[in-house]
C-alpha positions in Angstrom: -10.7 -4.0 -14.8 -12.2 -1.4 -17.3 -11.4 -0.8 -20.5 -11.6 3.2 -21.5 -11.0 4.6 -25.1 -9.0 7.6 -25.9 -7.5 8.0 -29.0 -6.4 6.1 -31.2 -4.7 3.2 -27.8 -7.2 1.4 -25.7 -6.4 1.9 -22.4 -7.1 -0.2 -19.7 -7.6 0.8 -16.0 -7.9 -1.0 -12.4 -9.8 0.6 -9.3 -8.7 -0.9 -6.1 -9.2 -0.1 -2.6 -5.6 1.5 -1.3 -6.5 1.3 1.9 -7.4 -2.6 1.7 -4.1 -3.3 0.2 -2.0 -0.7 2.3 -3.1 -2.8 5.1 -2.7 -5.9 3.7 1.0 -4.6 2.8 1.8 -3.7 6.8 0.4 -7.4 7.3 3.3 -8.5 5.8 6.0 -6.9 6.6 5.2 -7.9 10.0 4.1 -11.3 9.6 7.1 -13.2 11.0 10.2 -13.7 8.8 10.3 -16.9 7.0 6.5 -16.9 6.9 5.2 -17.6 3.5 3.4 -14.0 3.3 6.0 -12.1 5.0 7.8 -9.8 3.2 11.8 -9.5 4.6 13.3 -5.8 4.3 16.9 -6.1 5.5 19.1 -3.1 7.5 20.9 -0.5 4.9 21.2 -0.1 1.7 18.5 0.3 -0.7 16.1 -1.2 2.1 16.7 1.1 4.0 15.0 3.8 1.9 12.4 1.0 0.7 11.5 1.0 4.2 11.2 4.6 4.8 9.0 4.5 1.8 6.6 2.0 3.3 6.6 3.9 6.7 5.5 7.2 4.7 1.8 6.7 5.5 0.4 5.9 9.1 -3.3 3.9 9.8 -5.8 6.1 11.3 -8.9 4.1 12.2 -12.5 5.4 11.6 -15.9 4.8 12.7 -18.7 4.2 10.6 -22.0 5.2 11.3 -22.8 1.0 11.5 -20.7 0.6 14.4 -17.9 -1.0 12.3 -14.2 0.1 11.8 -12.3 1.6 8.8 -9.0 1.9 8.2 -7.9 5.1 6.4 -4.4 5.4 5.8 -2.5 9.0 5.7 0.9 10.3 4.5 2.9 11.7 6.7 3.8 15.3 6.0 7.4 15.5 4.0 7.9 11.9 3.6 8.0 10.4 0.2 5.5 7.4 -0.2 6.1 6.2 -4.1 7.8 2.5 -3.4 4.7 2.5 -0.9 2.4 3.0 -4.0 4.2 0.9 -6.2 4.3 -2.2 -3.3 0.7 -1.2 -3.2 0.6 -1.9 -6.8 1.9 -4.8 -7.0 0.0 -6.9 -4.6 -3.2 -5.5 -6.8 
């Protein structure tokens, strides 16, 4: 957490890693239901579109010039994605 100054209101300001926590999201909504880091979308309604939200953005993984793995994640064209940035958010 920074702190920047503009004006006369402090404002304050959190970098995260999306990708991290856009993985750590998927985790658990697929971690089993009833686990206690699952996250339980139910059919219809407003989860419905909350779920269509969270599928917005699919992994792609990457190779790094280590040999290791990166996870890069990547809207999907037309899809809206802002309950998947607010989740995202939230878990920060």
């Amino acid at each position: 957490i920074g702190k920047a100054k503009e004006g006369r209101y402090d404002l304050q300001r959190v970098l995260f890693g999306t990708n991290f926590w856009k993985s750590q999201l998927v985790a658990r909504v697929r971690a089993p239901l009833g686990s206690p880091t699952s996250l339980t979308l139910y059919q219809g309604g407003h989860h419905k579109l909350y779920a269509e939200h969270l599928a917005a953005e699919v992994p792609e993984k990457k190779d790094l010039p280590d040999g290791g793995t990166w996870i890069v994640w990547n809207e999907v064209e037309g899809a809206d994605n802002h309950y998947l940035d607010t989740a995202v958010g939230c878990l920060v």
